[in-house]
Backbone as CSV, one residue per row, in Angstrom:
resi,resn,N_x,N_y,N_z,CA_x,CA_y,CA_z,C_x,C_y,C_z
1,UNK,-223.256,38.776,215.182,-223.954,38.152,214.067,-225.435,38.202,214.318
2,UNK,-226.348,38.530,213.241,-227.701,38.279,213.481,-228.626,37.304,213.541
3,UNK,-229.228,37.086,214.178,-230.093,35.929,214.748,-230.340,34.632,213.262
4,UNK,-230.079,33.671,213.490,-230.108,32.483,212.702,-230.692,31.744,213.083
5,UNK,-231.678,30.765,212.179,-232.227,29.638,212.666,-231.536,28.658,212.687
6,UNK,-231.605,27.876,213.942,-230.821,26.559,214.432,-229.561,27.238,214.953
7,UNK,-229.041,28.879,215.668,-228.232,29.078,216.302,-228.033,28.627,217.495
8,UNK,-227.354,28.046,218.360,-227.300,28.149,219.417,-225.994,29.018,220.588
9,UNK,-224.914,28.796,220.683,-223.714,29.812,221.073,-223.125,30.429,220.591
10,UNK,-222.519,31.653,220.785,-222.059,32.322,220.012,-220.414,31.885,220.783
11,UNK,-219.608,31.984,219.720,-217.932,31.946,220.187,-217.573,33.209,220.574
12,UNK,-216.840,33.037,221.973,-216.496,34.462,222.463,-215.275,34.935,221.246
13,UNK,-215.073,36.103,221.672,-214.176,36.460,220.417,-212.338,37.010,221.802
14,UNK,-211.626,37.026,220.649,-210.635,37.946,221.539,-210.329,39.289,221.570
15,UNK,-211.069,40.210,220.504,-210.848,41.421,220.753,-212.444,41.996,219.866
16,UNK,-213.187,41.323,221.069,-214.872,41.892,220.867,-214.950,43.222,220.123
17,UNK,-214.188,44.416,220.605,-214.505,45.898,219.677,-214.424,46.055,218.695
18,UNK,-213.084,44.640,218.112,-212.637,44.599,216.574,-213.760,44.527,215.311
19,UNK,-213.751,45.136,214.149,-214.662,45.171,213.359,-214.360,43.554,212.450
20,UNK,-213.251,42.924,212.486,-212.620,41.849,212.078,-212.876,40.750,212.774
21,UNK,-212.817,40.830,214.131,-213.851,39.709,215.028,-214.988,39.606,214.996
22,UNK,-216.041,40.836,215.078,-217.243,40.481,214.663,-217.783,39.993,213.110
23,UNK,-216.915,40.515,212.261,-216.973,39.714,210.797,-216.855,38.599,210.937
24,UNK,-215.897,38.011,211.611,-215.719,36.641,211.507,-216.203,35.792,212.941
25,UNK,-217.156,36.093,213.522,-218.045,35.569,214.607,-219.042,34.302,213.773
26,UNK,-218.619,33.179,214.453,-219.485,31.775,214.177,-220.034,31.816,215.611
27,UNK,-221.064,30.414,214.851,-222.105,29.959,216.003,-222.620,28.526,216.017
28,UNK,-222.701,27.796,217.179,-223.240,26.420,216.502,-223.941,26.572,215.782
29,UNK,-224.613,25.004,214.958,-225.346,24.996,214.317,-225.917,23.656,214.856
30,UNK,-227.537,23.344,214.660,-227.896,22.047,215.274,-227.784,21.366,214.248
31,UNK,-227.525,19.990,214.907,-227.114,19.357,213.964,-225.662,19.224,213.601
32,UNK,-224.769,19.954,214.403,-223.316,19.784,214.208,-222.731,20.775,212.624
33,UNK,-221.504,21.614,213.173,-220.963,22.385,212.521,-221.209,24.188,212.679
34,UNK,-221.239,24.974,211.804,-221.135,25.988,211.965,-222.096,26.711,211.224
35,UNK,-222.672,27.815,211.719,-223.103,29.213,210.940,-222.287,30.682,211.116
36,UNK,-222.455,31.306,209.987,-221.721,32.572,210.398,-222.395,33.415,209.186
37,UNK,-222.019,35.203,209.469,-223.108,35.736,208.835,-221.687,36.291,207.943
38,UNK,-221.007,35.787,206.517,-220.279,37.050,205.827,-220.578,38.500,205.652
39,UNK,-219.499,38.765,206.125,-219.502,40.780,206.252,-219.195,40.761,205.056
40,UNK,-220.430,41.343,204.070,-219.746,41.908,202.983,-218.584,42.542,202.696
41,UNK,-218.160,43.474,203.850,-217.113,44.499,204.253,-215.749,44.306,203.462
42,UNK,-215.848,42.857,204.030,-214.430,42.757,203.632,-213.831,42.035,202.121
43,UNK,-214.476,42.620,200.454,-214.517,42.743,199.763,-213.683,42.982,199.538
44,UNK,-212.809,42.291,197.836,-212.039,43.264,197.178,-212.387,44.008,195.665
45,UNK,-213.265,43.697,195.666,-214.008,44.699,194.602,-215.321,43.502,194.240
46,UNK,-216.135,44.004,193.463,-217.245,43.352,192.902,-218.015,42.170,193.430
47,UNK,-218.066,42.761,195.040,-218.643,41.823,196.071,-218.084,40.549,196.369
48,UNK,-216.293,40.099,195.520,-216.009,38.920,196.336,-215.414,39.569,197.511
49,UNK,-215.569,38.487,198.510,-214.889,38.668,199.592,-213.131,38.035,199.360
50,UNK,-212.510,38.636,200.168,-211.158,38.374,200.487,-210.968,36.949,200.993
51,UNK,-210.097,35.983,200.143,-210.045,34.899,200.283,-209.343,34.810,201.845
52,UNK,-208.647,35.132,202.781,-207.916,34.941,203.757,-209.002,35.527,204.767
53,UNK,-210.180,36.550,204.694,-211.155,36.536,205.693,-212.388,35.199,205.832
54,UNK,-212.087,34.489,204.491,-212.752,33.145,204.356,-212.116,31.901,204.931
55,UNK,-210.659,32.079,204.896,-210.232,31.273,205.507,-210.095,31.617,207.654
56,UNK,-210.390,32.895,207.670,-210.339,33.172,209.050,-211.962,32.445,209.549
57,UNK,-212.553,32.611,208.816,-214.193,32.134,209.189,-214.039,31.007,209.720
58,UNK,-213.249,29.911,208.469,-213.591,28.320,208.752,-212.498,28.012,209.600
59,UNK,-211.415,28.841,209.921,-210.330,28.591,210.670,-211.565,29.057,212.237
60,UNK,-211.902,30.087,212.904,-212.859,30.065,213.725,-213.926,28.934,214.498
61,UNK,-214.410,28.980,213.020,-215.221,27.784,213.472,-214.383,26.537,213.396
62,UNK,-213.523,25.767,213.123,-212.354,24.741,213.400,-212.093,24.642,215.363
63,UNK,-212.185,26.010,215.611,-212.285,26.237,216.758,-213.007,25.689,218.072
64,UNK,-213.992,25.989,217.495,-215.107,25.750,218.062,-215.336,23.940,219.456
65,UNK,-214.846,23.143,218.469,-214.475,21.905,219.328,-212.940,21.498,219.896
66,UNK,-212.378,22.252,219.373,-210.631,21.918,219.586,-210.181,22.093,221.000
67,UNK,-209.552,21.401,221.547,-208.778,21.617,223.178,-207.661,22.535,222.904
68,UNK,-207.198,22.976,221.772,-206.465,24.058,221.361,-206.410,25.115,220.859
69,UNK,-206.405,26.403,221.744,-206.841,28.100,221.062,-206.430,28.832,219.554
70,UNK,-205.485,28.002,219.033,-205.036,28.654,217.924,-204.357,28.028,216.567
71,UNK,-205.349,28.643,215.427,-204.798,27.675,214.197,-203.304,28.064,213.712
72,UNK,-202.644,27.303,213.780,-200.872,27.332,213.449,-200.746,27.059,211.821
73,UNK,-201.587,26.224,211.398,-201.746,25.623,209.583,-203.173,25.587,208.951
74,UNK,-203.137,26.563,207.825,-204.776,26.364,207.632,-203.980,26.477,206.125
75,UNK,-204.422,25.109,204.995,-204.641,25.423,203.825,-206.095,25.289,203.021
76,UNK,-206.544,26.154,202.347,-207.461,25.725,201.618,-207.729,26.114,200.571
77,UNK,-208.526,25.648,199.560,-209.057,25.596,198.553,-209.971,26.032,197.811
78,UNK,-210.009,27.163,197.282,-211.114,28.064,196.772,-211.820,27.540,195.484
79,UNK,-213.156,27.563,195.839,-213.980,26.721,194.804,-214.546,27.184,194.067
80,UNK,-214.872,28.627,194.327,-215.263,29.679,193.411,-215.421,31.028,194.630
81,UNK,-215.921,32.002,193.952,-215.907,33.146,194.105,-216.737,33.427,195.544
82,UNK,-216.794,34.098,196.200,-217.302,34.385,197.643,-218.143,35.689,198.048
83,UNK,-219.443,35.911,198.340,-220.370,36.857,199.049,-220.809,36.942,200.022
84,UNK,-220.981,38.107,200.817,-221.534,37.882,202.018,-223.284,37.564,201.937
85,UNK,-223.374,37.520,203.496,-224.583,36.380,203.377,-224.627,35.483,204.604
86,UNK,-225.343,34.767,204.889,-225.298,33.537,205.724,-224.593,32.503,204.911
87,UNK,-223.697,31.892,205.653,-222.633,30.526,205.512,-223.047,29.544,206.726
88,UNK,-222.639,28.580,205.856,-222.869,27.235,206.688,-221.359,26.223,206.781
89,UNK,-220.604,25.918,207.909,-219.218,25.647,208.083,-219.446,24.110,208.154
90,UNK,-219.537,22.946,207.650,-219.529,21.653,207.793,-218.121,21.486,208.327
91,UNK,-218.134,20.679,209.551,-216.536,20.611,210.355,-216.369,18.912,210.822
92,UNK,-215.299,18.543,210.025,-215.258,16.919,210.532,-214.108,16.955,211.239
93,UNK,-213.562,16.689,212.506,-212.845,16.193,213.427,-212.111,14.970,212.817
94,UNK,-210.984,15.294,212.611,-210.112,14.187,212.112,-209.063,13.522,213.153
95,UNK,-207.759,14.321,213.945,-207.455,13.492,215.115,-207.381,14.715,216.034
96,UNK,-207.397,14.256,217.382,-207.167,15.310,218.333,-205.955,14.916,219.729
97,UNK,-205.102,15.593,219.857,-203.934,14.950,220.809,-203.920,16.062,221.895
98,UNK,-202.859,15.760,222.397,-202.139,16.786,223.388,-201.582,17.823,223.053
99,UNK,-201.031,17.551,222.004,-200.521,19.106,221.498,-201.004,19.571,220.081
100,UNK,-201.854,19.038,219.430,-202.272,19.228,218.218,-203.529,19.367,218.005
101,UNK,-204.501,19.269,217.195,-206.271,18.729,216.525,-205.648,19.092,214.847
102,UNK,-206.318,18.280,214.316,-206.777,18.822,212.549,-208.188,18.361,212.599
103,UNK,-208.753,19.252,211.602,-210.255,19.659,211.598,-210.540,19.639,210.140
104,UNK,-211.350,18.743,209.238,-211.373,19.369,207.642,-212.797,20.357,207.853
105,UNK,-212.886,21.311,206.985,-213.829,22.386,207.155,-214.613,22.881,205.833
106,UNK,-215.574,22.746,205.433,-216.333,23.140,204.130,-217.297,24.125,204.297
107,UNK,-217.008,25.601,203.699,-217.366,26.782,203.877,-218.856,26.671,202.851
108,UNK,-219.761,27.086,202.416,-221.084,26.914,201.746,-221.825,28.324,201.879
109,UNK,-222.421,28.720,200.998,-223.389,29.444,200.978,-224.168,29.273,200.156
110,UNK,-225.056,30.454,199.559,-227.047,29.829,198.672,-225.897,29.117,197.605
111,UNK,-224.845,29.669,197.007,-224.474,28.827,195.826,-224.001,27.543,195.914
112,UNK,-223.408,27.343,197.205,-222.936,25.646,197.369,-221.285,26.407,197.978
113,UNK,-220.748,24.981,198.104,-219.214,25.081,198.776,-218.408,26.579,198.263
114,UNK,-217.776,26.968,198.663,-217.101,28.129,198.159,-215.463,27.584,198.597
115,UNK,-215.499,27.193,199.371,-213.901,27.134,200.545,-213.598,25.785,200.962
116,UNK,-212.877,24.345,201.066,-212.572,23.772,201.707,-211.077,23.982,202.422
117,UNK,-211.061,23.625,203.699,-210.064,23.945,204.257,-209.514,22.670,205.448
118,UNK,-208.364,22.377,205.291,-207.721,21.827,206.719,-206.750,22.289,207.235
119,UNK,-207.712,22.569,208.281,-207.181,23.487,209.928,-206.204,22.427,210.791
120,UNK,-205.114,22.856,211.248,-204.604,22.142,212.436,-204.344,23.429,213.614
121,UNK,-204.850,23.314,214.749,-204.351,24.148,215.560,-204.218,23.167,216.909
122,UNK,-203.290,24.087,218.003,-202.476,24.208,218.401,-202.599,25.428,219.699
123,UNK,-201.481,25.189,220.450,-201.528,26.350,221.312,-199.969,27.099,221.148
124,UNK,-199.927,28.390,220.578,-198.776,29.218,220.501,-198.148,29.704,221.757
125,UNK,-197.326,29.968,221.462,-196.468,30.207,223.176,-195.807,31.498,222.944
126,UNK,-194.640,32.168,223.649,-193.621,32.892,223.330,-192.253,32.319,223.655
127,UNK,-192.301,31.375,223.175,-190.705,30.549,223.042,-189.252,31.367,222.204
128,UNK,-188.479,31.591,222.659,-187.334,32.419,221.699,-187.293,31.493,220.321
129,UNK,-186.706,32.347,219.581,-186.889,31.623,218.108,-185.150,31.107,218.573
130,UNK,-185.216,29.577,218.231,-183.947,29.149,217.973,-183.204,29.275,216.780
131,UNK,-183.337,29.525,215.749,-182.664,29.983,214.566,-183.408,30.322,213.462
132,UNK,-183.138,31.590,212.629,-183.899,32.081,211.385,-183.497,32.801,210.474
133,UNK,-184.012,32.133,209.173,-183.211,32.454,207.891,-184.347,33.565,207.348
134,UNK,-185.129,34.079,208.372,-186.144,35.474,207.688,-185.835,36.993,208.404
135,UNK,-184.779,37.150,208.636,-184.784,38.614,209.024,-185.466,39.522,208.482
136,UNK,-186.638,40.485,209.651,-187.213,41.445,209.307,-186.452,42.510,208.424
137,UNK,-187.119,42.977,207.173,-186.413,43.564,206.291,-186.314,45.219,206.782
138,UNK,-185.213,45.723,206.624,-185.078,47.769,206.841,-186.568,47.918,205.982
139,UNK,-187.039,48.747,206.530,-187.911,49.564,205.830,-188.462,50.617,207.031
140,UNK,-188.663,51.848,206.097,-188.975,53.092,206.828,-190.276,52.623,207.714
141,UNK,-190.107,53.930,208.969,-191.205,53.778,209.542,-192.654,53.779,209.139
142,UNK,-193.662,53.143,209.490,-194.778,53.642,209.118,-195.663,55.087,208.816
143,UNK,-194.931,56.019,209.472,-195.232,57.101,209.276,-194.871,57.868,208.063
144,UNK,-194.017,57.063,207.413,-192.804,57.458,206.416,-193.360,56.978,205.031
145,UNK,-194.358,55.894,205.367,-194.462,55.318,203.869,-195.811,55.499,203.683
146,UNK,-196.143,55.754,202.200,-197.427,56.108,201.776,-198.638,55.379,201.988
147,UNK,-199.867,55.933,202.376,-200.645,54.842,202.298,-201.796,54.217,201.313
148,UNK,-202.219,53.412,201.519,-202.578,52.151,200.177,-203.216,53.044,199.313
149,UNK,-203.423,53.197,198.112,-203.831,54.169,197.078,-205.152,54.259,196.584
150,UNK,-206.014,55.237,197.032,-206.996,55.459,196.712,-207.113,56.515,195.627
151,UNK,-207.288,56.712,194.256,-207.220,57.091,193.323,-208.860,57.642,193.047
152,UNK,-209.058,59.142,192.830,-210.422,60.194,193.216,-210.887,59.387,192.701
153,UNK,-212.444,59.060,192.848,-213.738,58.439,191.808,-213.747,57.472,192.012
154,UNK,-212.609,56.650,192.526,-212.895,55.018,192.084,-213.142,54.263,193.067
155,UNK,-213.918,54.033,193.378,-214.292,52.839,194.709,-213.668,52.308,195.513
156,UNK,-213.202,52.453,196.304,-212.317,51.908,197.446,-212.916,50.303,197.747
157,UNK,-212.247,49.361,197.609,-213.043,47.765,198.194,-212.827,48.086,199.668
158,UNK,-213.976,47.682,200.133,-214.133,47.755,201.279,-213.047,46.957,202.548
159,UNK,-212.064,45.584,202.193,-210.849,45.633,202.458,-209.823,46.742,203.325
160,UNK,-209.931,47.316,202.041,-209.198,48.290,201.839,-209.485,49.622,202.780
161,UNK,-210.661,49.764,203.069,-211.369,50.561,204.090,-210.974,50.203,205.274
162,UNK,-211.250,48.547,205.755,-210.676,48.179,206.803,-209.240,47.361,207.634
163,UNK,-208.335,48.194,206.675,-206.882,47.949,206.724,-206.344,49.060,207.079
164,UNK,-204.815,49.436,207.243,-204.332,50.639,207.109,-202.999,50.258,206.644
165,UNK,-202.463,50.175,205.747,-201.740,49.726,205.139,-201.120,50.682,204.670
166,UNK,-199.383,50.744,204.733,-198.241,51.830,204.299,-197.824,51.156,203.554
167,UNK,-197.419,51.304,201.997,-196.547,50.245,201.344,-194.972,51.106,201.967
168,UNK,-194.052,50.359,201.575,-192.502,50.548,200.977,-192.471,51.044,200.155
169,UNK,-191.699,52.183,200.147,-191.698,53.157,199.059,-190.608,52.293,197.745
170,UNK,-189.856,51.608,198.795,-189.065,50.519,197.652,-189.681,49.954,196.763
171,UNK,-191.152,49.629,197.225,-192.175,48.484,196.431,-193.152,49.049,195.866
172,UNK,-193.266,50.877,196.014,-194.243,50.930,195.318,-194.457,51.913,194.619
173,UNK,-193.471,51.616,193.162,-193.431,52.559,192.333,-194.072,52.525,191.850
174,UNK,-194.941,51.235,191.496,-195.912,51.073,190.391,-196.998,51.907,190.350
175,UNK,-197.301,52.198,192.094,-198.458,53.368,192.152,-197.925,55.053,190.979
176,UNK,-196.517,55.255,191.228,-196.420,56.255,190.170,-196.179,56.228,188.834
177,UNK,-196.709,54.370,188.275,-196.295,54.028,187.099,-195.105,53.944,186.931
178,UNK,-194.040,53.206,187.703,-193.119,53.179,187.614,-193.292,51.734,188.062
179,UNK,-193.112,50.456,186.811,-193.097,49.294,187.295,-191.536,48.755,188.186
180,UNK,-191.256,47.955,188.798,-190.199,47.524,189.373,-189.924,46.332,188.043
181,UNK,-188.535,45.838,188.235,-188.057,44.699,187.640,-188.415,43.199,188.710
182,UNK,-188.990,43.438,189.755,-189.022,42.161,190.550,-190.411,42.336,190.983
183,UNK,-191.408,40.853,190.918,-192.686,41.269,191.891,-192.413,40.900,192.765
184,UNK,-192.228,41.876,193.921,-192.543,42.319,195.448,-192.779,43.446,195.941
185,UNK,-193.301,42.630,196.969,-194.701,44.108,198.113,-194.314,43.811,199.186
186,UNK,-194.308,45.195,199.505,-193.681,45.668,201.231,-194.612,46.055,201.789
187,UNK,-195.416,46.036,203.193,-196.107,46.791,203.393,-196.695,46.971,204.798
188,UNK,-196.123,47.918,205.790,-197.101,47.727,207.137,-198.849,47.731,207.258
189,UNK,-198.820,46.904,208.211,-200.294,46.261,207.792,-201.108,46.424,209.663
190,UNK,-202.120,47.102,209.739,-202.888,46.779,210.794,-204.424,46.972,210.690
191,UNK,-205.165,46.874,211.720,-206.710,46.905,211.460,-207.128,48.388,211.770
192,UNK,-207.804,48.808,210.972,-207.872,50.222,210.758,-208.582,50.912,212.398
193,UNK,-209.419,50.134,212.887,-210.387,50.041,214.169,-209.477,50.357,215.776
194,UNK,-208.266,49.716,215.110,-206.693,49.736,215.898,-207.117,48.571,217.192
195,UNK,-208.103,47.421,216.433,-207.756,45.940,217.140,-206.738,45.693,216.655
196,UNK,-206.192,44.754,217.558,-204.709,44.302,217.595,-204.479,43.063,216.899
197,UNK,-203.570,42.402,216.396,-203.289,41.471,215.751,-203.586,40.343,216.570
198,UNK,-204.166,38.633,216.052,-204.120,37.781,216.921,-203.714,36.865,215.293
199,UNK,-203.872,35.426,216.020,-203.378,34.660,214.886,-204.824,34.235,213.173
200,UNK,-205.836,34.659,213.629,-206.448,34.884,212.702,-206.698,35.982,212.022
201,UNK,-206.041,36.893,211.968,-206.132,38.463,211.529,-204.635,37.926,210.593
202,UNK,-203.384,37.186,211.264,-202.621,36.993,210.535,-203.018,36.131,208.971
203,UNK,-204.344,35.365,209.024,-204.743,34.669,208.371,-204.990,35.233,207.088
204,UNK,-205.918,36.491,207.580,-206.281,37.628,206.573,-205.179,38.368,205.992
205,UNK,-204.255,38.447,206.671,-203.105,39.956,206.826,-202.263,39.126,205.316
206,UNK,-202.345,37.649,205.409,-201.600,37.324,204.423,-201.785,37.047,203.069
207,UNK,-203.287,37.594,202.976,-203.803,37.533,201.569,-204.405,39.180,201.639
208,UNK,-203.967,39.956,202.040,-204.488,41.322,201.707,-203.729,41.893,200.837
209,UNK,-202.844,41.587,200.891,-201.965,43.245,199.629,-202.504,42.890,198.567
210,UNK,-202.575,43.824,197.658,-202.687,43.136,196.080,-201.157,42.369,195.413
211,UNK,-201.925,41.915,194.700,-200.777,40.604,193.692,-199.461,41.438,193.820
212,UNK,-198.308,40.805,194.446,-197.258,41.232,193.777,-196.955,41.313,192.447
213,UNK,-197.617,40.814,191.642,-197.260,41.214,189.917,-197.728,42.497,189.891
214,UNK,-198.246,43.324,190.633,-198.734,44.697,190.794,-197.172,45.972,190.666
215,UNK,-196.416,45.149,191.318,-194.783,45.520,191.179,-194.270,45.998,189.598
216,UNK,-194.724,44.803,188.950,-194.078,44.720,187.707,-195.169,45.508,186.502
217,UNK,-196.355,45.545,187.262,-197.111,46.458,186.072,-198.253,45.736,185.851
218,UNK,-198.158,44.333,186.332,-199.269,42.876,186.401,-201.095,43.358,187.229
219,UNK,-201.502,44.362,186.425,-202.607,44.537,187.343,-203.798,43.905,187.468
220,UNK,-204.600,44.098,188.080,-205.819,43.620,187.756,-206.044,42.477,189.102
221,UNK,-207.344,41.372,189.240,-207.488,40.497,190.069,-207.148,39.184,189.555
222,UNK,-206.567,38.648,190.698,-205.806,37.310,190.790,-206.192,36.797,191.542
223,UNK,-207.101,36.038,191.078,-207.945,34.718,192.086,-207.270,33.826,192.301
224,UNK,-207.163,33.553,193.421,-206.574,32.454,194.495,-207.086,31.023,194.404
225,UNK,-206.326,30.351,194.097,-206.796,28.565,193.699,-206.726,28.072,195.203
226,UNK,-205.587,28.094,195.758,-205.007,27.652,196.787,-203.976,28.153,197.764
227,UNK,-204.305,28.252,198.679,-203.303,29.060,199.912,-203.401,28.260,200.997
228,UNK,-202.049,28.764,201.743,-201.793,27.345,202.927,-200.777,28.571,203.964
229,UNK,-201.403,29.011,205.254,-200.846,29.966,206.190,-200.343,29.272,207.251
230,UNK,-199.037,29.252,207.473,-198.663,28.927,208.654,-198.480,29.972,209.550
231,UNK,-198.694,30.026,210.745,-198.941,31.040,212.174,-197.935,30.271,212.825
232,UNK,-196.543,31.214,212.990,-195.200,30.569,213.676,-195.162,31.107,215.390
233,UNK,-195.888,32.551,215.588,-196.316,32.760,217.271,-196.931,33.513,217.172
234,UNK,-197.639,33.687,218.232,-198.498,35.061,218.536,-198.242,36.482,218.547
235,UNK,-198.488,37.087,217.516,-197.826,38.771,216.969,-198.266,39.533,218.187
236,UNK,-197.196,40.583,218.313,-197.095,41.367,219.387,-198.273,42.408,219.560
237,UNK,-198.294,43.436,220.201,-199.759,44.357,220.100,-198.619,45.677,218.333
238,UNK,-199.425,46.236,218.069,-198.975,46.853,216.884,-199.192,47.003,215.084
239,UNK,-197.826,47.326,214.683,-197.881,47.254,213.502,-197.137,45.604,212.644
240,UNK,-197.538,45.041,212.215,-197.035,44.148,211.250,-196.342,44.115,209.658
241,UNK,-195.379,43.997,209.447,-194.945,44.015,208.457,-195.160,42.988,207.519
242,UNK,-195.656,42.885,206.178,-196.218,41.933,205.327,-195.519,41.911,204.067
243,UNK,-194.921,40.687,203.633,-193.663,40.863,202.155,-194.882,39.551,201.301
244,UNK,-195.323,40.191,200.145,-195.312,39.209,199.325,-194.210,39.193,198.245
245,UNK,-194.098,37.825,197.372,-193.536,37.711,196.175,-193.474,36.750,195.391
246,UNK,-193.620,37.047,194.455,-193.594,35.852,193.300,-192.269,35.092,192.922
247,UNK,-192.448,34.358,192.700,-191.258,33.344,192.440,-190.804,32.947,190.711
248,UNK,-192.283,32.635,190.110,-192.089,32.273,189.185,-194.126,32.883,188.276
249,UNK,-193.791,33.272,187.394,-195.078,34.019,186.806,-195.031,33.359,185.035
250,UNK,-195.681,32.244,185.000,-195.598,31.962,183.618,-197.239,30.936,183.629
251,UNK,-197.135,31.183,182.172,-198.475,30.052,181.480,-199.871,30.249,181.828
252,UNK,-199.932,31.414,182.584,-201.648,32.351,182.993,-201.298,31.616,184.757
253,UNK,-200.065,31.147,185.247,-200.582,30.795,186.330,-199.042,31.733,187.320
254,UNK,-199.567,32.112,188.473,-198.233,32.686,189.166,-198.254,32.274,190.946
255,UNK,-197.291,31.976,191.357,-197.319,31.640,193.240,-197.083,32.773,193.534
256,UNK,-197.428,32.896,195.082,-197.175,34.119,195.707,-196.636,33.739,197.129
257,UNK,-195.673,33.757,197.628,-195.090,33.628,198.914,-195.116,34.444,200.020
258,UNK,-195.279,34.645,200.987,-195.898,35.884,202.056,-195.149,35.208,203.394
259,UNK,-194.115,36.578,204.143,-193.483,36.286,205.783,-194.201,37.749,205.792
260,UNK,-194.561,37.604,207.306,-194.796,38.481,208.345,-194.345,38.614,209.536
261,UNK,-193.968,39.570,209.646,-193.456,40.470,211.063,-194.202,41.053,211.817
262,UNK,-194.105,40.559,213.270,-194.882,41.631,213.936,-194.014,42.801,214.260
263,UNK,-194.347,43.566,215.438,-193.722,45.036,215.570,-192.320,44.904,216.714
264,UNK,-192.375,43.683,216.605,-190.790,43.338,217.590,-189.918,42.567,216.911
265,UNK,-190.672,42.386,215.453,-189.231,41.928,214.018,-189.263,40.895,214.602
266,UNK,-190.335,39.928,215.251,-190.115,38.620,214.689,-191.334,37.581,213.404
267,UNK,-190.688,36.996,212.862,-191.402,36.401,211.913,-193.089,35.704,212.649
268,UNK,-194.180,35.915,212.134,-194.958,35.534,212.745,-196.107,34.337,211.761
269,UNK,-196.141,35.178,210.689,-196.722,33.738,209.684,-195.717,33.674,208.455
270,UNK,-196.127,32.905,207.766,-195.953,32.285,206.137,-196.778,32.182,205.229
271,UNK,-196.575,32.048,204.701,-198.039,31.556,203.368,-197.515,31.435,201.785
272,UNK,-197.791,30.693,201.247,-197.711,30.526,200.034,-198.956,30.411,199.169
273,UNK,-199.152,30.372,197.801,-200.421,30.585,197.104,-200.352,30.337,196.282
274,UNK,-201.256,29.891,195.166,-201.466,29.263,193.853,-202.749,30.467,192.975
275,UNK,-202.409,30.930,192.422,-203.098,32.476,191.567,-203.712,32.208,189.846
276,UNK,-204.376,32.582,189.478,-204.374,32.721,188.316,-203.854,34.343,188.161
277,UNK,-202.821,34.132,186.729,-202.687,35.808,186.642,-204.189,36.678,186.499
278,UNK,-203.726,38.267,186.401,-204.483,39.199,186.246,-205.192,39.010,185.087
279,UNK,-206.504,39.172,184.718,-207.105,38.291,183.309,-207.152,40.216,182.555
């Protein structure tokens, strides 16, 4: 991040080379809370940024005071639209234990709040999963399935640049105009840079695909009211598998539900979401 007034430490990161860690690199701020510089980068068209690299920011800085390395629950609340830029992370400490912290977190830039969020983290382990009703779904190898669609002339969001994303050929007819009868998205998911997954990349990983109403023919952008990621363990080194889907799509408003797999097929986050449809 570039030099700020009233910086003082920078947070080490866990995979320094990553182009996704240094995007999302905070720093104190005097006076208590956070600065961080938004990477434009990670855009999905028309300079907003990707709501789940906003929530990796304030999930970061949540960090920052916690006796615990990793956010397990981050929901928050999108207040409007998001640019890169200098941000300012206001972070209130709510309780802190032995095995827990929650943190409330208010993301800001020149326009005012953009993001509120409450973080609880935690320290993840590799404990065997005692029972699960999410089996990683068949789907072809990554090598097998197409990747995310860049169509001549038209601008790639920069996202999209820094992903590498194979859909399911099951899920993605719509790219040949061929809508499906169900919205859902299949799709292996990693960082294009080939940093490795940690639990804030899962943060991002679960608001990257486009809208599953994209399935059904539903195009266009679907701004995010509200999203809430749970991080169930620490994803393996690799590829991740990412399922969104809609549940119910009526009255201009639609949810979106999201499990992820890492590359040893076990479930690694959740997420659910609150959308306005495609306008």
């Amino acid at each position: 991040m570039g030099s700020h007034p009233g910086t003082l430490t920078v947070v080490p990161q866990n995979h320094p080379d990553s182009a996704f860690a240094r995007a999302t690199t905070v720093a104190r701020a005097e006076g208590g809370g956070a600065v961080a510089e938004l990477d434009p980068g990670w855009e999905v068209g028309g300079g907003i940024l990707n709501g789940g690299y906003l929530m990796a920011v304030a999930a970061r800085a949540a960090l920052l005071d916690s006796p615990h390395p990793h956010p397990v629950a981050v929901s928050a609340t999108f207040l409007r639209a998001g640019a890169g830029g200098t941000a300012r992370i206001e972070l209130l400490a709510e309780t802190t234990g032995r095995t827990l912290a929650n943190t409330a977190a208010v993301l800001s830039t020149g326009i005012g709040p953009i993001l509120t969020a409450q973080v609880t983290t935690a320290t993840l382990g590799e404990e065997p999963v005692d029972w699960s009703a999410n089996p990683m779904p068949q789907v072809p190898a990554p090598d097998e399935c197409p990747a995310a669609l860049r169509p001549p002339g038209v601008p790639v969001p920069g996202l999209v640049q820094r992903l590498d994303i194979r859909f399911d050929p099951a899920t993605a007819g719509f790219v040949q105009g061929r809508p499906a009868a169900e919205p859902r998205l299949r799709a292996w998911m990693r960082l294009a840079d080939g940093g490795e997954p940690d639990p804030l990349a899962l943060l991002m990983f679960a608001d990257a695909l486009p809208p599953a109403g994209f399935a059904i023919g539903r195009m266009g952008w679907a701004p995010t009211v509200q999203l809430q990621v749970l991080v169930r363990a620490l994803p393996a080194p690799g590829w991740c598998l990412v399922e969104n889907v809609n549940t119910e799509v009526a009255g201009g408003w639609t949810d979106e539900d999201c499990r992820i797999w890492d590359s040893t097929g076990r479930l690694v986050a959740q997420s659910r979401q609150l959308a306005r449809l495609p306008r």
